[in-house]
N, C-alpha and C positions, 0 to 999 in steps of 0.2 A: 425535500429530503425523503428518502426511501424509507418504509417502515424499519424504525420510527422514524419519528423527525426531529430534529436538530431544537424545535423548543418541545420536544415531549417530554417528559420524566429525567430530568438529567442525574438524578440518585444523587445529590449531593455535589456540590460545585468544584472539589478538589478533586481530585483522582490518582491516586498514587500509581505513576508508571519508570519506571526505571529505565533512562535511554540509555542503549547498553552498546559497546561499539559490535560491527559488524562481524559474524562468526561463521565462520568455513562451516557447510554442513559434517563436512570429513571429523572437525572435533565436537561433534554433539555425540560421537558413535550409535545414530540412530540407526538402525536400517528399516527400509522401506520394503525391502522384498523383493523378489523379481518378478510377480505375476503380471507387474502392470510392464515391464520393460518391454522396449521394440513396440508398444504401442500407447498412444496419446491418453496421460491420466485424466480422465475430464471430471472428475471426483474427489471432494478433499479425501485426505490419508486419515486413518483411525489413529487418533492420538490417548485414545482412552489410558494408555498405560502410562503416560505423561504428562496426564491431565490434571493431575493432584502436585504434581511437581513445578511449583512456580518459576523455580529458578533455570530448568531444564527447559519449560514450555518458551521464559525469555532467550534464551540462547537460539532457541530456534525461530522465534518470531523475526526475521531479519528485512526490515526493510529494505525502499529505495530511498539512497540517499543524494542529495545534493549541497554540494557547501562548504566551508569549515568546519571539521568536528571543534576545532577552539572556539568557535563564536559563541558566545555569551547565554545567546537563548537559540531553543529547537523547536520548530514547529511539528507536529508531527499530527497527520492525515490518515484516517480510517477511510478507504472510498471502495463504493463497487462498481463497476467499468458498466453495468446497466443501470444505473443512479440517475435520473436526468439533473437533479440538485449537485450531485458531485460532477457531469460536464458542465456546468453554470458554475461552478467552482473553478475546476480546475481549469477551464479554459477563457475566464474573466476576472477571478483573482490569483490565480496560480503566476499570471506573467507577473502581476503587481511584485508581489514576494519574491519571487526570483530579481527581481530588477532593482527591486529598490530595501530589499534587505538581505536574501542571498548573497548577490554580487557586493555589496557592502560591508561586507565580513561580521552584519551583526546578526543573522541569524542562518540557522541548518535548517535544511525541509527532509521528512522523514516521511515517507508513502508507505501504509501498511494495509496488503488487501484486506476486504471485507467483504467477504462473498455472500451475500442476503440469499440468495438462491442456488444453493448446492446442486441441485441436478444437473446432469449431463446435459437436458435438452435447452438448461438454460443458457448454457456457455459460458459464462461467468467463471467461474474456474479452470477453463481452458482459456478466459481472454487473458486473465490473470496471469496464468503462464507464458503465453504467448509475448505479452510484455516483455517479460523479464529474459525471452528466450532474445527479442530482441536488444535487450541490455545486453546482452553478449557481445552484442557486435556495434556496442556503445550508442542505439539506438531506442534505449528505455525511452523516454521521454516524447521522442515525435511519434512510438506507436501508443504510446499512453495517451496523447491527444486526439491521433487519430482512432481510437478505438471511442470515445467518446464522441469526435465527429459526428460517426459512422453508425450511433447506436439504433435506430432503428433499420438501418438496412441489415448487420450484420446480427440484431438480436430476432428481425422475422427469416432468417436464411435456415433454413432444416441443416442444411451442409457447413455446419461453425466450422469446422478445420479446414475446410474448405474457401471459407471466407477470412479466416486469420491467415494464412499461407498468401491469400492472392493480396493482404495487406502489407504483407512481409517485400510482397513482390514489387508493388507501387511502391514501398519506399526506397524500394535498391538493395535489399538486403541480398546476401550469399544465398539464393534460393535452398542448396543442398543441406549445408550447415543452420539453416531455420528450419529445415524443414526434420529433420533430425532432431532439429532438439523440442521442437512442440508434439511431433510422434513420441514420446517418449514421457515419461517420468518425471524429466529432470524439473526439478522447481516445485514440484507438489508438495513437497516436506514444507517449505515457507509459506508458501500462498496457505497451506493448511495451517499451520502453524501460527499465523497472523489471525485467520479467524478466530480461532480459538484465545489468542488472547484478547481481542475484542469480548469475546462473548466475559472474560476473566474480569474482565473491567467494567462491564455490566453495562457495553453500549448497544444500545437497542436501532439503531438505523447510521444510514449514512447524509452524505458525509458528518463524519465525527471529529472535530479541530482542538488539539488540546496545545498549550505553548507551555514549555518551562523551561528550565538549566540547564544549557548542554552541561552532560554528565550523570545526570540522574535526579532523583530527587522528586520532589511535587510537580506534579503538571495540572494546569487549571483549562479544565473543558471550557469551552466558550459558546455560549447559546447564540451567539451571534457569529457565523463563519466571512462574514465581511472582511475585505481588506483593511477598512479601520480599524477595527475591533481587535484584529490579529496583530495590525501594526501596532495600537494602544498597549495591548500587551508583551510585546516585544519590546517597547519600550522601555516600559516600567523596570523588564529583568534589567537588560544592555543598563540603564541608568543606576542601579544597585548596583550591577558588576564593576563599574565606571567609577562609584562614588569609594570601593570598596580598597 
């Protein structure tokens, strides 16, 4: 796990997070500005003035989702696309989850970036972008993979836009329409906004796995990100909601 780590300091084993359903940037009425448009944000956005505002900061912290919002229990995933512990996540327990509680309607997976290293020359929040620009074209997920694949090829490249584009390209994507949308702004308000409510929550590295109630309510961090551990507790809710 990236600093921290996953048994460092957990601040207490509950953690109050409120899963909130997904919100159009359009009704947060936040604006971004235009300094950065027509060119690649590779910087999270200054949210200082929404930083004291909890319920403002949740609106905008929007994940990726996969799943039923009815299902019972939600998983929900703090990870940084340069994390070598969140690719050993996401790409040896992530299918478990998807396979055998996803697809089985008893639990939601909820991805919210955490970018450990905000600089530009880290690229970490342009990969983060880049994801999502490929979620447009309902390809979230295989460049989520492949960005973790890929990590040291694409985190020693000086050229990151460079190297997210020609991944955009391998996988099929609209070159023009990818390319458009990682030049640009779009998605910085979230990816920014997810940081920062990690940092609200007082998680100090990645990946960071909390499970609780679709809907909202307690969510409990797990010092263990195993597929067990996350199934163990998935269970526990789905068997309350079941008995209830």
């Amino acid at each position: 796990m990236s600093k921290g780590t996953a048994e460092g300091n957990l601040k207490g084993f509950y953690i109050v997070f409120a899963v909130l359903a997904v919100i159009g940037i359009g009704a947060v009425g936040y604006n971004l500005g235009s300094n950065a448009l027509n060119s690649a944000a590779m910087e999270p956005v200054d949210l200082e003035g929404v930083r004291e505002d909890q319920r403002l900061l949740r609106e905008m912290a929007v994940p990726v989702s996969l799943g039923d919002p009815d299902a019972p229990a939600t998983v929900i995933v703090f990870g940084d696309f340069y994390c070598n512990h969140c690719a050993s996540f996401s790409l040896r327990e992530r299918p478990r989850i998807v396979s055998e509680l996803v697809e089985k309607g008893i639990a939601r997976l909820e991805f919210y970036d955490f970018v450990l290293n905000p600089s530009p020359e880290a690229g970490t929040f342009l990969a983060a972008r880049a994801a999502r620009c490929a979620g447009d074209q309902g390809m979230y997920w295989e460049y989520h993979d492949r960005l973790y694949r890929n990590q040291l090829r694409w985190g020693m490249e000086s050229d990151k836009l460079g190297a997210f584009l020609e991944m955009g390209e391998d996988l099929g994507l609209d070159r023009g329409e990818f390319q458009s949308c990682v030049n640009s702004d779009r998605f910085a308000q979230e990816v920014s906004a997810n940081r920062e409510m990690a940092h609200a929550l007082g998680l100090d590295g990645t990946p960071a796995v909390m499970v609780g109630r679709s809907g909202g309510g307690m969510s409990r961090r797990l010092s263990n990100y195993s597929f067990d551990a996350i199934k163990a507790a998935v269970d526990e809710i789905a068997g309350a909601a079941g008995s209830n």
